[in-house]
NUMI-354106 format. One record per atom (N, C-alpha, C): x negated, y negated, z negated. Coordinates in steps of 0.05 Angstrom, whole numbers, plus 5000, padded with zeros to 4 digits. Example, Ala and Ser with C-alpha at 12.3 -4.5 7.8 and 13.67 -1.06 7.14 Angstrom:
2
473651144844/475450904844/473650664844/474350454858/472750214857/474249994843/
% end
This chain:
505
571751117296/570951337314/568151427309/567651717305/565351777304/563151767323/561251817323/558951697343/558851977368/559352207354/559852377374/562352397399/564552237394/567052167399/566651887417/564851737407/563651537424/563151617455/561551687441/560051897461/561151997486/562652167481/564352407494/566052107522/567051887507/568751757515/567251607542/564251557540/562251467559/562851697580/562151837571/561851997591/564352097610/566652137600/569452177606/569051897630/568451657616/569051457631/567151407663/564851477651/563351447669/560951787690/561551927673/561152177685/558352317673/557852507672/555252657665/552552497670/552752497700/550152317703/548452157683/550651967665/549651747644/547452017621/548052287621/545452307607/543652567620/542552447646/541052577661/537952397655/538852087650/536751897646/535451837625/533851847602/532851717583/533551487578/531151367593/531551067589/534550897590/535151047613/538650877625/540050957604/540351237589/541851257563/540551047548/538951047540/538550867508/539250547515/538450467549/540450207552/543250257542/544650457555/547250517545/548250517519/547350677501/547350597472/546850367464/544550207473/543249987451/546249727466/547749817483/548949547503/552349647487/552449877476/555049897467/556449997449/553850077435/553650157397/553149967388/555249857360/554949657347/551849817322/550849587311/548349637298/549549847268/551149857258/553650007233/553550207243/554450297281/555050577287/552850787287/550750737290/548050927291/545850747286/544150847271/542150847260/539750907275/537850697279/536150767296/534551097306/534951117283/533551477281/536151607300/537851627304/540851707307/539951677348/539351397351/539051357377/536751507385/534851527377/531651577383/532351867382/534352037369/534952467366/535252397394/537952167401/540152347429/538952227448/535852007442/534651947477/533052247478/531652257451/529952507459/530552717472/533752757461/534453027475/535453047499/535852717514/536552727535/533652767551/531352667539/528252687551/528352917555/527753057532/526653387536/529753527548/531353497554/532853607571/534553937550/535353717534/536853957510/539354077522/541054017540/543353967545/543854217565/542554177593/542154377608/542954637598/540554727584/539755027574/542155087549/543554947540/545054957522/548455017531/549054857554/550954967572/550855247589/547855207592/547755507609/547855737591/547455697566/547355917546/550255957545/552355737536/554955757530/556455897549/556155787572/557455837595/557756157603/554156327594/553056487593/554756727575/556656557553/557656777537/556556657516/555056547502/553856587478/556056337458/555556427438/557156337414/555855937411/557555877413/556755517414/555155417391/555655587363/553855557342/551155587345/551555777352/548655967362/546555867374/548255777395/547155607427/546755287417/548155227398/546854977385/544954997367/543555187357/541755247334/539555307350/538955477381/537155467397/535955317420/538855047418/538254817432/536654687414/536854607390/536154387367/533154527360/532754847360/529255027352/527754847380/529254857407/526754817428/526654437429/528954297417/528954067411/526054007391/526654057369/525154037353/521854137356/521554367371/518954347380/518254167396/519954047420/518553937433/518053687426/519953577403/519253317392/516253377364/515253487369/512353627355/513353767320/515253817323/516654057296/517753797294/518653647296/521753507279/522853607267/525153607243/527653697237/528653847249/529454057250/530954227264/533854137258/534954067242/537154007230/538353847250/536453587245/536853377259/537653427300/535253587301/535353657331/536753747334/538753927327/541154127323/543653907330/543353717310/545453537311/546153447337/543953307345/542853187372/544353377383/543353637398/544753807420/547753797422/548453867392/550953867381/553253597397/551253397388/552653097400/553053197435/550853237445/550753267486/552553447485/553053707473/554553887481/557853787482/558053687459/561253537451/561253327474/559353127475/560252917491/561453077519/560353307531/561053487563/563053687550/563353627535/566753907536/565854177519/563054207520/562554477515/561354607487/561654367465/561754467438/564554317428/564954517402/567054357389/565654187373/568654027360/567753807335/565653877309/568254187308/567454287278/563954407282/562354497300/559454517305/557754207303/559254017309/557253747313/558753697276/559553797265/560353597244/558953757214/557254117221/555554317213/553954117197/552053947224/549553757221/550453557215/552353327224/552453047214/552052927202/553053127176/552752997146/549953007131/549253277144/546353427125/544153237125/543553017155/542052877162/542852637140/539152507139/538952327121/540852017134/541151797124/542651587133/541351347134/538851467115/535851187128/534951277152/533950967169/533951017202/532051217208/531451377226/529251467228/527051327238/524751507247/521751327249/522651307283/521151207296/521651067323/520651457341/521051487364/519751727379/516351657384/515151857387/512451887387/511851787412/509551617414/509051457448/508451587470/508351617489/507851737516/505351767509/503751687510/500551757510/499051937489/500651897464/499952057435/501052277440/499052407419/500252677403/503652637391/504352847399/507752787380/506852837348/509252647339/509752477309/512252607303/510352937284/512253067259/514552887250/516852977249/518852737228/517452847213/517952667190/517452657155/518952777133/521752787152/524052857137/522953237130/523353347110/523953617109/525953757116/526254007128/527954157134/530454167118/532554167120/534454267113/536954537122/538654597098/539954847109/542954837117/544154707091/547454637106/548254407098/549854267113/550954017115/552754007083/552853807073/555453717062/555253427073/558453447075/559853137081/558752927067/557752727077/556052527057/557452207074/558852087059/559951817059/560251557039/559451317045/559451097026/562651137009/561851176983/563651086958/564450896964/567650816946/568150596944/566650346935/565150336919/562850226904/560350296911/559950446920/556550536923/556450566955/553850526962/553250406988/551550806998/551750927020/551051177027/548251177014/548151457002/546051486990/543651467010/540651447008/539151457026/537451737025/537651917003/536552136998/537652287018/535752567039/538052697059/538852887038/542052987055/544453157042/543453377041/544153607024/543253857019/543354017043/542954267052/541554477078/544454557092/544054407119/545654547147/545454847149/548154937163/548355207167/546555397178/544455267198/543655387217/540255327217/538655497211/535755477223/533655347207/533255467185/531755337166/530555597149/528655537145/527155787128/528355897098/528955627089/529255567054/531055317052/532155427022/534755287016/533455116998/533054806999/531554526977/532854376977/533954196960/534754016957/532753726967/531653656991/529653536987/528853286982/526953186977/525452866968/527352686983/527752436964/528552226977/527052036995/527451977015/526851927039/526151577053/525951417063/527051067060/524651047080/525751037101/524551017137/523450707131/521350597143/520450367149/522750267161/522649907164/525049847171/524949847197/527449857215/526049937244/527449597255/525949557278/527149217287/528749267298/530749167307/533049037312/533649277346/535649337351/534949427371/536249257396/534849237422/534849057439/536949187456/538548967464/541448967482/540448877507/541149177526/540849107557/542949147576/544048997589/546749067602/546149237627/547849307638/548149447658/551149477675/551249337702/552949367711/556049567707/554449737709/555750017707/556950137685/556150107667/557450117647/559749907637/559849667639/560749437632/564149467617/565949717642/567749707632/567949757609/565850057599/566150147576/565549947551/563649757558/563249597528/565449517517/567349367522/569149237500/570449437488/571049657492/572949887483/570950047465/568950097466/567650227448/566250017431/565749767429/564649517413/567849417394/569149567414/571749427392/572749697373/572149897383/571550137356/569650057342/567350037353/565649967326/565849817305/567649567321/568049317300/569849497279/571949587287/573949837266/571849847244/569950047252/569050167235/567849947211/565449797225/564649577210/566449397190/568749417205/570349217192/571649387170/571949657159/572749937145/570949917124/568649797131/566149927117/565849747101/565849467104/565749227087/568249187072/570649207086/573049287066/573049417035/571449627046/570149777024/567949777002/567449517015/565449356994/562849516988/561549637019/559049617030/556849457024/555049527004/553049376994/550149667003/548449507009/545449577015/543949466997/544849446968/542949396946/542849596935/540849756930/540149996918/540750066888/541349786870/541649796854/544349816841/545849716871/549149856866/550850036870/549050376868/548650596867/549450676841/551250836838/552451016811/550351246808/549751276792/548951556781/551251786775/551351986789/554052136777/553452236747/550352276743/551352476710/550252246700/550952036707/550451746675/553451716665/552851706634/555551686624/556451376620/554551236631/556050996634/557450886667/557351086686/557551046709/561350886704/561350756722/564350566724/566150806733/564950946754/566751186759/568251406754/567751406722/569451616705/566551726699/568051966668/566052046655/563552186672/561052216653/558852356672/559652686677/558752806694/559252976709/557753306684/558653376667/557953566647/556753836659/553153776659/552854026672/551854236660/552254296619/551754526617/553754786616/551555006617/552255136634/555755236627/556655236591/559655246579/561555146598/559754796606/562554726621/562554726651/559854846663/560754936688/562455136694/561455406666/563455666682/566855536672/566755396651/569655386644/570455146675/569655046691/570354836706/570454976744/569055246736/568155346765/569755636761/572155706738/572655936729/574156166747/574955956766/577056036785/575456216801/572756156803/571156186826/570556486819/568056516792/567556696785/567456646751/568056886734/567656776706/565356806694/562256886697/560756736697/559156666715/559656346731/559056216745/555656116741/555356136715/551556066711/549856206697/551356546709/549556726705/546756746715/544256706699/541956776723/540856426736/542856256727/541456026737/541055846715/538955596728/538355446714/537955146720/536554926707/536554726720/538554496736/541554696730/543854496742/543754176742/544354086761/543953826763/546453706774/548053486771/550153306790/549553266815/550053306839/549153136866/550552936872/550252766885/552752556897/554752676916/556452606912/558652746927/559452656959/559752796976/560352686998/563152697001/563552587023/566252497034/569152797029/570652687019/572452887006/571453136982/569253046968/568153156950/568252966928/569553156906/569953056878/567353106863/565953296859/563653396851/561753556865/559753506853/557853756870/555353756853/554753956845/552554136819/550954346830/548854316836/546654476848/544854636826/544154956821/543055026801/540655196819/538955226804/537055516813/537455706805/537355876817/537156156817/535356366825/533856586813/531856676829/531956706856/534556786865/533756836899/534756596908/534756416904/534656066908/536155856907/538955856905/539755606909/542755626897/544355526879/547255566878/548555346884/549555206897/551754996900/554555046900/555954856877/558254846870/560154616881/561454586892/562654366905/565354366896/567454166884/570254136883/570953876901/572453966913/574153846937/576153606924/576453366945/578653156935/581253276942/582053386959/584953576971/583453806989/586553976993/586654167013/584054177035/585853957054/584353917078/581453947073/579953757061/576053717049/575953997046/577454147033/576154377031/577154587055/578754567068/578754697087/577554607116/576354407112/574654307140/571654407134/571254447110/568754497091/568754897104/570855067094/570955257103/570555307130/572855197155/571355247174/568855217180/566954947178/565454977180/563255177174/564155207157/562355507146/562255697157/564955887160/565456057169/564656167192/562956267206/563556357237/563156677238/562456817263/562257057265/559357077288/557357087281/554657117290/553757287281/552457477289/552057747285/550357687254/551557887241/549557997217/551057837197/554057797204/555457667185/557757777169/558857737140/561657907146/562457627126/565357667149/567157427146/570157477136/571657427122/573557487107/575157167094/577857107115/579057007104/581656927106/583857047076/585857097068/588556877066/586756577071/587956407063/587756207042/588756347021/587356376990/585456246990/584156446994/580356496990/578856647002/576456567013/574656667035/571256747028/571956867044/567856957025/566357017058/564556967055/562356957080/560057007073/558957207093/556157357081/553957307106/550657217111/549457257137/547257347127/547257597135/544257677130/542557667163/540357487150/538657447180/537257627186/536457797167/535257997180/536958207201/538258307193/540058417217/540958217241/541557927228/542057747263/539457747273/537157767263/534957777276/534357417278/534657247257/533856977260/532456947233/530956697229/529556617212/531156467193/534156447195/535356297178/536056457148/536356237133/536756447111/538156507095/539156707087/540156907078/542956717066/545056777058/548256497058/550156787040/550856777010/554356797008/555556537004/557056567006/558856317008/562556447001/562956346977/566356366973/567456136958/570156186963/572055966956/574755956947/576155926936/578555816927/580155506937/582055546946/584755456951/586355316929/586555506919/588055446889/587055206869/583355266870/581855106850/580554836874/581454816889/579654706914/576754686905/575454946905/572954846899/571455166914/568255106928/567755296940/564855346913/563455556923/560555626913/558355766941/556755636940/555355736950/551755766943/551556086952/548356166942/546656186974/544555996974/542956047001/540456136987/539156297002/536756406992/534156286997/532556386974/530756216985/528156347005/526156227018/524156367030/523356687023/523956897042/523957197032/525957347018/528857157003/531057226998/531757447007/533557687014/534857737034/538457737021/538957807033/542357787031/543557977017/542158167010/543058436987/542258226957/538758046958/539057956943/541057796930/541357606949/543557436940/547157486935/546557766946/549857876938/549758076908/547358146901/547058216878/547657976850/546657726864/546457556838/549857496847/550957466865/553857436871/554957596851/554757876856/557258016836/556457976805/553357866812/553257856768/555557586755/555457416775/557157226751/559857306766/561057546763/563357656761/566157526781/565157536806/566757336820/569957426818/571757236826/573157226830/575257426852/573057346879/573657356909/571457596916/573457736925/572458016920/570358066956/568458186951/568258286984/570458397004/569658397021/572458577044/570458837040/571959137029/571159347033/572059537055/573959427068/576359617089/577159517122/577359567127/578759497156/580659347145/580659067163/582858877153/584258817174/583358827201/585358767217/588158947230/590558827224/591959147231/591759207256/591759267285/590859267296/588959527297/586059267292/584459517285/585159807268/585559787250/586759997227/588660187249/590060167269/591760237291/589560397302/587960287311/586560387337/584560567317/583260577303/581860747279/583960967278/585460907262/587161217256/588361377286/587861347309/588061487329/586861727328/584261807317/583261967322/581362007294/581161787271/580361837240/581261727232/580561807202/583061677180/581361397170/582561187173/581960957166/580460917141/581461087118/580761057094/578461167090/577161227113/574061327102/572361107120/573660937127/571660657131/570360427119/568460387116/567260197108/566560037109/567159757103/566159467121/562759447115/562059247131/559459207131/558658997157/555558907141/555858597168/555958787195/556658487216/557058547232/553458547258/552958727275/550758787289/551258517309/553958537322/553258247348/555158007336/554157837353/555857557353/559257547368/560857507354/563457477361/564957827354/564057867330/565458107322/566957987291/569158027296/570057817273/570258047243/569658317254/569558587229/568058747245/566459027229/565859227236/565659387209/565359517219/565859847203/564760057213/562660267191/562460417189/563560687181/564960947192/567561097193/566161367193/567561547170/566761837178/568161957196/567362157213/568662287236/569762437230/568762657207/569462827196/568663057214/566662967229/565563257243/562363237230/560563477216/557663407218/555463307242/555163127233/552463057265/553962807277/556962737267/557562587293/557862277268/555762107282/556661877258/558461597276/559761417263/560861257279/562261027268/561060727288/562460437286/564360417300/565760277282/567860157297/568559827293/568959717313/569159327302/571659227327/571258927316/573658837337/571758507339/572958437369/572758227367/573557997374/573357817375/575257477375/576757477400/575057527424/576557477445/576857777467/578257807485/578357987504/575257927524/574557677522/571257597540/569457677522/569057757500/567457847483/567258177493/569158317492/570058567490/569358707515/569658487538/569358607562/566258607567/565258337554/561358377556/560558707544/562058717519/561459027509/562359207523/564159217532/564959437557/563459427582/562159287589/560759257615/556359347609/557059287582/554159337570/553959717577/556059827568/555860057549/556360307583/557360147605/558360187632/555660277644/553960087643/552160027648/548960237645/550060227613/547660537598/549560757608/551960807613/553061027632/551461117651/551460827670/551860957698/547960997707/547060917691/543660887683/543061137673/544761297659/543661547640/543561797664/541861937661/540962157678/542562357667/543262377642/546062587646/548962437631/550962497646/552762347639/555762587630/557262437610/559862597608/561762577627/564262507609/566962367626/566162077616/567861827642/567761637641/569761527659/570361327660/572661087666/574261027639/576861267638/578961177619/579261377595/580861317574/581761577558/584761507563/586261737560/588261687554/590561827537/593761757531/593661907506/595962147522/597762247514/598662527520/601562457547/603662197541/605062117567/601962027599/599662007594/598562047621/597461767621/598361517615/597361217620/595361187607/593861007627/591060967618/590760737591/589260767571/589160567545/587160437537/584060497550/582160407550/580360537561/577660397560/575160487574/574060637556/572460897567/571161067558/568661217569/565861197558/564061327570/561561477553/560761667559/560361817551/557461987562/555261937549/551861967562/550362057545/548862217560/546162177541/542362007545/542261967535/539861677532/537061737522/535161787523/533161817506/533462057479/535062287488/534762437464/538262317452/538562147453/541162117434/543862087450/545862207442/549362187450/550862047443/551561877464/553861637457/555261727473/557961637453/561061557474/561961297459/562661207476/564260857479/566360957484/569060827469/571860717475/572360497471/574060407469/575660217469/578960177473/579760007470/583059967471/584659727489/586659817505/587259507513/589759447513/590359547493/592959367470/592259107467/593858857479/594158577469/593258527442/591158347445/589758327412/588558447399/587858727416/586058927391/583058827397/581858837426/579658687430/577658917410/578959227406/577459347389/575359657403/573659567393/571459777402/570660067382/569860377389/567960537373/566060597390/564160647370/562360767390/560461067364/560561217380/560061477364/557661627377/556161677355/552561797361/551562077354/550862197366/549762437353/547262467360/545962427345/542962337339/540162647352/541862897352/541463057358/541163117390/542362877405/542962977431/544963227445/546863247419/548663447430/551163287440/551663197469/553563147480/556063257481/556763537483/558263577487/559663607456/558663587437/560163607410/561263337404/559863167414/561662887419/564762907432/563262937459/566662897473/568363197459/567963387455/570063527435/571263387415/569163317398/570463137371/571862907393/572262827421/573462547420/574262527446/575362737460/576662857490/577662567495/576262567523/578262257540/580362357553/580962577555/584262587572/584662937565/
% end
């Protein structure tokens, strides 16, 4: 059982309260985590975050509407300051864990961070009376899965850069925490039922782990690119036999880079080859099966504004430019194959932006093409109502939980216009209530409530204003599943050439 899953099960058992307390949590942990299940640094993230009170503000965001990724990446920024700049990664994780243990993140967000984090203990929390104590650890950007080999004991170097909240994509320094003492077992009434049920998971695990012939001798560590490793041949990283090995992906795969190196592979990872590139970072990953690589995908994948997300099944490609989400994270393509189980991904480095890194994308001739079109049918439905689909153009997306958008000619001069869809009908309705809102606020207004089409029934919301000099009209649709929005501008302030080009009844 994972330590997040642990977790969740305390709390089920015994109720929220258990992490309102600091102290009373880390009794809780140190009285019912075996010493195998977390790592002192592990305990010292989820007291902190129960100290500084990560949990709260993180539900209230969710609850709020906001995307759980999201809301875990701004729990783990105010984490991490308040532990004096910690890891952000790390603090991320942390939130990640409180949010899952109460219902209100999923797995696949706590499992982003899990891996990315290093697996030597961390340093103890900074004392009440001191200045807070920087971790040591460096930032990272996205997780890969990182688990003890059959033979080799978890690496202690941390795993390459989490999805979320990091400046720059590094592979960074290997790491080896002072040893931390023993941690002290304090009972507590109240808890009592839960110990034997979660001490007898742990033993599981422990007893999994030695099975597997778990050694903490450093020296019984494989090298993946030594060609004498017991593990099969070394891992061939010039650049001939990367593109011939990564061909599926793109055909040339080490265009523009250099420095390729083997990484250790994590859990359901057959390989993994990290190169430079001017706009910073390429990682190559081949998957042990399907699944590794499709748990690998979701994780990746989401829809947070300034993203464009595309995936066929097959093969998936994912784009975030931060400058349009308006975050400091940086710049991510990311595509993959099915077929070859193997993904690629380019993170940028400090100042990157995402045109950069999609430029060095199309040079080594990918495979997996961008989305250029309206893909949802649906959408493509609600578009050709009133323009022709085929003059649309994908492009990232402006908000969070728009799973496409598109830019569309009207085919009138002056009148320009988006159109997007998104995940849920609760997404759709925040945008319909936003746009209600600059309606009923605008000092001159058009038509508004509904449009509708020529039998008389109403099909969606429609409004129609002018704002500061500029002319909007909002529609929308409320066809089951379209969850689809336009919104059309005339920059001119001519209103009424809007609602001509786009009559509500």
């Amino acid at each position: 059982m994972e330590l997040h899953e642990a977790l969740r099960e305390l709390v089920a058992a015994h109720g929220r309260s258990i992490l309102d307390d600091a102290t009373g949590f880390r009794g809780v942990l140190d009285d019912v985590l075996a010493e195998d299940q977390a790592s002192t640094g592990d305990i010292n993230l989820l007291v902190d975050a129960v100290r500084f009170d990560a949990l709260n503000p993180l539900v209230a965001m969710i609850d709020g509407g906001a995307d759980a990724g999201r809301a875990v990446e701004e729990a783990g920024l105010r984490l991490a300051r308040n532990r004096g700049g910690a890891d952000q990664a790390a603090a991320s994780w942390a939130a990640a864990v409180l949010g899952y243990a109460v219902g209100k993140v999923p797995a696949a967000v706590v499992l982003r961070y899990r891996s990315g984090r290093p697996s030597a203990p961390g340093l103890p929390p900074p004392p009440p009376t001191g200045p807070p104590i920087a971790s040591p650890l460096p930032q990272t950007a996205w997780p890969q899965p990182a688990a003890p080999q059959p033979s080799a004991p978890q690496p202690s170097a941390p795993q390459p850069p989490p999805a979320y909240g990091v400046p720059a994509y590094q592979q960074p320094a290997a790491f080896t925490a002072p040893p931390a003492a023993p941690r002290q077992k304090r009972t507590g009434v109240w808890v009592a039922a839960s110990v034997a049920g979660v001490v007898l998971v742990a033993g599981g695990v422990t007893a999994v782990v030695l099975a597997a012939g778990g050694d903490d001798d450093p020296s019984a560590k494989k090298d993946p690119t030594s060609s004498t490793s017991d593990e099969g041949p070394k891992v061939d990283v010039e650049p001939a036999a990367i593109d011939d090995r990564y061909n599926a992906l793109s055909a040339k795969m080490t265009e523009g880079a250099s420095g390729c190196k083997a990484e250790e592979p994590g859990a359901g990872q057959a390989e993994v080859v990290q190169c430079a590139v001017s706009a910073g970072t390429l990682r190559l990953v081949t998957y042990d099966d399907d699944a590794s690589l499709t748990t690998a995908r979701s994780g990746r994948l989401d829809y947070s504004a300034g993203t464009l997300t595309a995936d066929n099944g097959a093969t998936a490609l994912y784009e975030l430019d931060p400058e349009r989400a308006g975050t400091s994270d940086p710049a991510v393509v990311y595509w993959d194959s099915k077929g070859s189980l193997q993904s690629a991904t380019l993170t940028g480095a400090s100042g990157a932006s995402a045109d950069d890194l999609v430029k060095h994308y199309k040079a080594t001739s990918p495979r997996v093409s961008e989305p250029t079109t309206p893909a949802n049918e649906t959408l493509r439905e609600f578009i050709d109502i009133n323009m022709d689909v085929a003059t649309c153009t994908r492009q990232r997306t402006f908000f969070t939980g728009e799973t496409e958008e598109s830019k569309c000619e009207s085919g009138v001069d002056g009148v320009a216009v988006n159109v997007g869809r998104y995940r849920t009908r609760k997404e759709l309705r925040a945008d319909r209530k936003y746009y209600k809102n600059k309606y009923d606020e605008a000092a001159k207004k058009g038509n508004g409530g509904t449009w509708r089409f020529d039998e008389g029934e109403a099909e969606g919301a429609y409004y129609a204003y002018l704002d500061d000099g500029t002319a909007t009209v909002y529609w929308d649709w409320n066809k089951d599943d379209c969850n689809c929005y336009g919104v059309a501008w005339n920059f001119q302030g001519n209103l009424s050439k809007l609602e001509k080009w786009w009559p509500s009844d």
